[in-house]
C-alpha positions as CSV (number, residue, x, y, z in Angstrom):
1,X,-82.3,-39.5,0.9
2,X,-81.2,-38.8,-2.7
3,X,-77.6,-39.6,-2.0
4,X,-78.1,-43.9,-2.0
5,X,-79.5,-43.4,-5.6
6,X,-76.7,-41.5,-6.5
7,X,-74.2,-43.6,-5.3
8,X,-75.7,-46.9,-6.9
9,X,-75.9,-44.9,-10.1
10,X,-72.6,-44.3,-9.6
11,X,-71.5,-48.3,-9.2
12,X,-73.6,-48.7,-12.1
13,X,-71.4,-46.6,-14.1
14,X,-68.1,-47.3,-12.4
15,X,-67.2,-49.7,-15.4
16,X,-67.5,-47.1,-18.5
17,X,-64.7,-46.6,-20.4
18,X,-63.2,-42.8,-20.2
19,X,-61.7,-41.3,-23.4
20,X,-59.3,-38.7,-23.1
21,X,-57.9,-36.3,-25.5
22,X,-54.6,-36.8,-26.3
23,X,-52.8,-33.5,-26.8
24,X,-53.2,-33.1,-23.2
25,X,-53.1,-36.2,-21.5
26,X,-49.5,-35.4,-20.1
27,X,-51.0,-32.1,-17.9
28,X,-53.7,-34.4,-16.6
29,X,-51.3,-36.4,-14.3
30,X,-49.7,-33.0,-13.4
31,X,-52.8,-31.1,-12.1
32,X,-53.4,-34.7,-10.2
33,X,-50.5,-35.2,-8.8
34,X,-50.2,-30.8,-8.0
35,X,-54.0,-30.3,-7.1
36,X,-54.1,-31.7,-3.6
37,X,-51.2,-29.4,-2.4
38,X,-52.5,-26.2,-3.5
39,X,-53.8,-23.6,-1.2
40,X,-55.9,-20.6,-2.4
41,X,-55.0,-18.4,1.3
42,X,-56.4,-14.6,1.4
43,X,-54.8,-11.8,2.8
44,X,-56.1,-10.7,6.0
45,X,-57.2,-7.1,5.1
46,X,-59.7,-5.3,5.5
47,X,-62.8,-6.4,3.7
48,X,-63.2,-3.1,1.7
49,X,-59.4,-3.3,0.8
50,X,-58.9,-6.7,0.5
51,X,-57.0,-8.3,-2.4
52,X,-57.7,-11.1,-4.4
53,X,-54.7,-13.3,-4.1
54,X,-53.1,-14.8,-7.5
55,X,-54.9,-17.7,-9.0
56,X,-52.9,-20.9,-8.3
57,X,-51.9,-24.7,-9.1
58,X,-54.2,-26.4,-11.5
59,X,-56.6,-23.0,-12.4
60,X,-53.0,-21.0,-13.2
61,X,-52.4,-24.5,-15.5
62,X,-55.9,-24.0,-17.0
63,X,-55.6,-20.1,-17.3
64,X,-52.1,-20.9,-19.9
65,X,-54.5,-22.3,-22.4
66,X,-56.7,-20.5,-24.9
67,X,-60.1,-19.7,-23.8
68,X,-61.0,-18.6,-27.4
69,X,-63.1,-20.7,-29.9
70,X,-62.3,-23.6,-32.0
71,X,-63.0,-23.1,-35.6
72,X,-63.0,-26.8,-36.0
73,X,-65.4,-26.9,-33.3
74,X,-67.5,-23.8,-33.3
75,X,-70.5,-25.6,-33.6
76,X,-70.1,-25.9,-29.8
77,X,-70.4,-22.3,-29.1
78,X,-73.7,-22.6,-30.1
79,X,-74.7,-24.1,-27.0
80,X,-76.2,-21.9,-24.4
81,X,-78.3,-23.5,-21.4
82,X,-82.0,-22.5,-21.4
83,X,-83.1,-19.2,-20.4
84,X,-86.4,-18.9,-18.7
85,X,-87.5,-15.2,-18.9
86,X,-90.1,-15.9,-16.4
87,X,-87.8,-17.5,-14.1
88,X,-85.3,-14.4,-14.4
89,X,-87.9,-12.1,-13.7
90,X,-89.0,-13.6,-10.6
91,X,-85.7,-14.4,-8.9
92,X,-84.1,-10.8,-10.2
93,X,-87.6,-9.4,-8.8
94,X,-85.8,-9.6,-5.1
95,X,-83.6,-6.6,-4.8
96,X,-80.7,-6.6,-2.5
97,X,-81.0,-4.8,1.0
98,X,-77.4,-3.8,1.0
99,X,-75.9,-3.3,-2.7
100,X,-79.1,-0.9,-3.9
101,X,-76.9,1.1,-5.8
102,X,-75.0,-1.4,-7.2
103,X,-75.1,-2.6,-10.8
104,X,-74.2,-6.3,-12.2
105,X,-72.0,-4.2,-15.0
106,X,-69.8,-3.0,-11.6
107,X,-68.3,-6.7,-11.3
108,X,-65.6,-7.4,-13.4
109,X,-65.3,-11.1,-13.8
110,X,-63.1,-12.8,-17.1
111,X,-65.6,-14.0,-19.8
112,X,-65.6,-18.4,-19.5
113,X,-63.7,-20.2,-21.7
114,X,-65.4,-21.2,-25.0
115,X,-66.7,-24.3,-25.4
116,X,-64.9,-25.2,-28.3
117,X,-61.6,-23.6,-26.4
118,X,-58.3,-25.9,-25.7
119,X,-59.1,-24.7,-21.9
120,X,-62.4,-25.8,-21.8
121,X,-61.7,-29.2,-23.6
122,X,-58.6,-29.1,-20.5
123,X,-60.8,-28.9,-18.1
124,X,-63.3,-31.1,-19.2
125,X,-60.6,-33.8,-19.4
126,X,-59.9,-32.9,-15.7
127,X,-63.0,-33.8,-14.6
128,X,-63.4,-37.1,-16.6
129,X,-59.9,-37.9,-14.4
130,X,-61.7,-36.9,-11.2
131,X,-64.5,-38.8,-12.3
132,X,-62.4,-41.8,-13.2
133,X,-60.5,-41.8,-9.5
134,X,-63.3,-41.0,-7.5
135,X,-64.4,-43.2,-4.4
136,X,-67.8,-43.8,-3.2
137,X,-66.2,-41.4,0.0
138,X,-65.5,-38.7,-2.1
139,X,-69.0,-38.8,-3.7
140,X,-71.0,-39.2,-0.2
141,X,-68.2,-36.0,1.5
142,X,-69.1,-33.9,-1.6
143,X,-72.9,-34.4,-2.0
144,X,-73.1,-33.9,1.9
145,X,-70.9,-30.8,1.8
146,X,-72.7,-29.0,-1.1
147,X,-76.3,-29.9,0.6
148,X,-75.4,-29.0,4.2
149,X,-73.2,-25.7,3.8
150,X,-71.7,-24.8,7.4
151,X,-73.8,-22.2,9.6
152,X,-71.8,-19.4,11.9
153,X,-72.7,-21.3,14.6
154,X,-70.8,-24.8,13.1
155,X,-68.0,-22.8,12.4
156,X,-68.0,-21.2,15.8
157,X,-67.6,-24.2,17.2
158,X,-65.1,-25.8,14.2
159,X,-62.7,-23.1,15.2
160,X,-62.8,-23.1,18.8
161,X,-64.6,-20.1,19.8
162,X,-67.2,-22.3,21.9
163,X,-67.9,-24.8,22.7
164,X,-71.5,-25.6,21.7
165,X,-74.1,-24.3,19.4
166,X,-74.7,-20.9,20.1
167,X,-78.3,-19.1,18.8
168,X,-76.6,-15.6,16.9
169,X,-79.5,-13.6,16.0
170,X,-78.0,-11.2,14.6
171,X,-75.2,-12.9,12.9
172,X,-78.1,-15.5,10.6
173,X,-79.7,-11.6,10.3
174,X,-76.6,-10.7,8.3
175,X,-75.9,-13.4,6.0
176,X,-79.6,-14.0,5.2
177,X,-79.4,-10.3,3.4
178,X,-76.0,-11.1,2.2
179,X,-77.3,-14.1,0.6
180,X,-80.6,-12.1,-0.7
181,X,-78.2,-9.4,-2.0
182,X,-75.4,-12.3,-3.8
183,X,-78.5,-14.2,-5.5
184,X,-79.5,-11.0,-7.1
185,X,-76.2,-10.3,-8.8
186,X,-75.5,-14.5,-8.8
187,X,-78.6,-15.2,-10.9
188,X,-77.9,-11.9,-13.0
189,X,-74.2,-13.0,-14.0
190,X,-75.8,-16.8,-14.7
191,X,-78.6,-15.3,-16.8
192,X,-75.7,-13.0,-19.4
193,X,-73.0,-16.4,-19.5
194,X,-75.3,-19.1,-19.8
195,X,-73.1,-21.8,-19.7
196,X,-73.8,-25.0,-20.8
197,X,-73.2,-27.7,-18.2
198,X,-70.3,-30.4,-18.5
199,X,-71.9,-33.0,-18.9
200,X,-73.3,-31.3,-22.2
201,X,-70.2,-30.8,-23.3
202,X,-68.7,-34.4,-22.7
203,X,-71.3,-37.0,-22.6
204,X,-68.8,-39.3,-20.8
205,X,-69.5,-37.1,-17.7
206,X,-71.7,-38.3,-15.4
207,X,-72.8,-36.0,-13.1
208,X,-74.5,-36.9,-9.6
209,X,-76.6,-34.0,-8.8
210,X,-79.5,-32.0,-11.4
211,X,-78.4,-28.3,-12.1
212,X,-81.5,-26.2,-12.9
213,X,-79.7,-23.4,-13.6
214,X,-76.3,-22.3,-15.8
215,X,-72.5,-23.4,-15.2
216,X,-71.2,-19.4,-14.5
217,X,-70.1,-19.2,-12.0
218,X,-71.0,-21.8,-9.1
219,X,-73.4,-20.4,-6.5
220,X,-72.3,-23.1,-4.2
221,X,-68.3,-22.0,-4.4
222,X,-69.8,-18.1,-4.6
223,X,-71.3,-18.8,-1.6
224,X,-68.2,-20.7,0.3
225,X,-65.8,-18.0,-0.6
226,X,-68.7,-15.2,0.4
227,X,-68.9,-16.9,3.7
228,X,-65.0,-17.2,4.3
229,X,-64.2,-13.6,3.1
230,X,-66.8,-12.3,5.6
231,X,-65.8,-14.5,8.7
232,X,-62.0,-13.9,8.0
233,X,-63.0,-10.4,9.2
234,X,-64.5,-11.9,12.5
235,X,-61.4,-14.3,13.2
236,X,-58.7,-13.3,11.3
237,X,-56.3,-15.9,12.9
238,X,-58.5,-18.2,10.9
239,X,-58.0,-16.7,7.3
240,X,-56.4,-20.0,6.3
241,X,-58.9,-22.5,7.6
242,X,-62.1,-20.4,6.1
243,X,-59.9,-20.7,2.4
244,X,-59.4,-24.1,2.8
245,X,-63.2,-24.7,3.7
246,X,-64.1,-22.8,0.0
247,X,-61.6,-24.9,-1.8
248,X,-62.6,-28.0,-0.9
249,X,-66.2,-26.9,-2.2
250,X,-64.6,-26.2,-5.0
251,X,-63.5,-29.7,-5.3
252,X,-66.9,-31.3,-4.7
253,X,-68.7,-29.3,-6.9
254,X,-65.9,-30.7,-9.8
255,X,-66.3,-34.6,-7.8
256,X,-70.0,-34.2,-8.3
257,X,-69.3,-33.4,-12.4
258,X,-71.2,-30.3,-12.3
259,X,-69.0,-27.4,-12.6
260,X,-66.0,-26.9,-14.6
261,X,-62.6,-25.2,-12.8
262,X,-62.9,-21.9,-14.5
263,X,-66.7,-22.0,-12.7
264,X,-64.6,-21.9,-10.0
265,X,-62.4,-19.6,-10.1
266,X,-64.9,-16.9,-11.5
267,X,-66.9,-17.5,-8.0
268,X,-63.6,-16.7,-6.1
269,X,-62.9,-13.5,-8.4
270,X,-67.1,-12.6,-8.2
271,X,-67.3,-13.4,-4.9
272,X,-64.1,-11.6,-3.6
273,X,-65.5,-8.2,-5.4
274,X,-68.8,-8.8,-3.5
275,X,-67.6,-8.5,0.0
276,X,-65.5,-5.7,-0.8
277,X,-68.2,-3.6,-2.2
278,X,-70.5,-4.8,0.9
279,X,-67.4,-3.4,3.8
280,X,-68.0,-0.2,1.6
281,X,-71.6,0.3,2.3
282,X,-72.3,1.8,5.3
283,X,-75.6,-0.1,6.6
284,X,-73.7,-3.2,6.2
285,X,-71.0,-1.8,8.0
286,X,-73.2,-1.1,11.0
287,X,-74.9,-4.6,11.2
288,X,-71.5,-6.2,10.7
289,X,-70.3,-4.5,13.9
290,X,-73.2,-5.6,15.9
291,X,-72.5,-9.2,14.5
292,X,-69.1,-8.9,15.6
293,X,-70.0,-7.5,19.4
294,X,-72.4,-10.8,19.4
295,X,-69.2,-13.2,18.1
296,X,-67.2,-11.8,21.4
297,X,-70.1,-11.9,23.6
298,X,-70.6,-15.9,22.6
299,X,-66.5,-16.0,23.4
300,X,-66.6,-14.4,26.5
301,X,-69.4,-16.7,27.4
302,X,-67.6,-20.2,26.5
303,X,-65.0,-19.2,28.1
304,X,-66.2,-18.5,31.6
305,X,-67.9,-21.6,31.5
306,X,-64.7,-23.4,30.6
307,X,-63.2,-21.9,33.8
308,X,-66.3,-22.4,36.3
309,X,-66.0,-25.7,35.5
């Protein structure tokens, strides 16, 4: 596969020199040394009520610097990454089956940082760091985790609930229309920021995977935080475990060099709005209840087995 290219481009590249800015050295051992122990947890609400909880550890850092533009550097804000109208018109040609009367103006996400910002050169800087400490481990973990993401059935089993892979119908029925309704507004909010990627931005970053389409925000971490929003409401006792799966794809997708935090962090805000507006529609409402009779059926199942045998 594509991943023992990647990692001997990476040992090719191992030995080139990283450069980092100076006025902010000093925060880059901070966020490494504070990263690791943060936790992003979610309060276990109901979906349609459900809070975002405060941004946290290295993204608060981030969020204390200026987004706004550099006029030393405003050449930078130039930059935009391509935008095929073609391409836009065919992916924003699917319409959602749940959010129909939703529009992209209806999600309220914070505008990226600038290019030329002090947060954006931050962050940049941050991933030159991950870049520098990262181990052939990390890479393989990361590219593995953003090409395989985990299916109800994996995390089924992952947490417990049986004991085997189960065939849920009805559940893969419900995220395949969640995902057909988030890459409608995803590719709408990715088509308005057009943001460039890193490695644009800082030559010196050597990114392992191609991105075909624009920084903000990540559809990969959109997607993890989607999923754990929506299963936190079929095993709540779980809340922390589905967070934790969504921050570590937020990690890879920064290992990997092709995201920047505040990517990030706008998929946790975008993708938390999502899932509330989809426990306010009604037909998703009715399918999710169906989804959740089949997650206690499968239970009930494993677990009169488990005693027969």
């Amino acid at each position: 596969m594509k991943t023992i290219a990647i990692l001997h481009n990476f040992c090719a590249r191992a030995k080139g020199t990283r450069i980092y800015h100076p006025k902010i050295n000093t925060l880059f051992f901070a966020l490494l040394v504070v990263a690791p122990f943060i936790s992003l947890g979610q309060k276990n609400t109901r979906g349609s009520a459900a809070e975002l909880t405060p941004v946290r550890g290295n993204y608060k850092i981030f969020q204390s610097l200026s987004p706004k533009p550099n006029p030393v550097k405003q050449n930078l804000d130039n930059l935009k990454f391509p935008f095929d109208q073609a391409w836009a018109g065919k992916v924003l040609a699917v319409k959602p089956v749940y959010l129909t009367n939703t529009s992209l103006d209806e999600f309220k996400l914070p505008d990226p940082p600038a290019n030329s910002s002090d947060q954006t050169r931050a962050e940049l800087n941050y991933l030159l760091a991950l870049q520098h400490s990262r181990t052939l481990e990390d890479i393989t973990t990361s590219i593995y985790m953003s090409d395989n993401p985990q299916s109800p059935s994996d995390i089924g089993q992952l947490i417990g609930y049986w004991t085997g892979p189960q065939k849920l119908p009805l559940t893969d029925s419900l995220m395949d229309k969640v995902e057909r309704d988030g890459d409608f507004f995803l590719w709408g909010l990715k088509f308005k920021y057009g943001r460039v990627r890193p490695y644009i931005l800082e030559p010196q970053i050597h990114d392992l995977e191609e991105s075909r389409a624009s920084s903000y925000p990540s559809g990969h971490v959109t997607y993890a935080y989607i999923r754990a929003y929506i299963y936190q409401e079929l095993a709540p006792e779980f809340t922390d475990f589905f967070t934790a799966n969504a921050y570590n794809m937020c990690r890879a997708r920064q290992i990997i060099g092709v995201h920047y935090p505040s990517d990030c962090e706008g998929s946790r805000i975008f993708a938390r709005q999502f899932v509330n507006f989809l426990f306010q529609n009604e037909k998703f409402r009715k399918d999710f209840e169906q989804v959740k009779k089949e997650w206690a059926l499968k239970t009930r199942e494993s677990l009169t087995n488990i005693k027969g045998s």
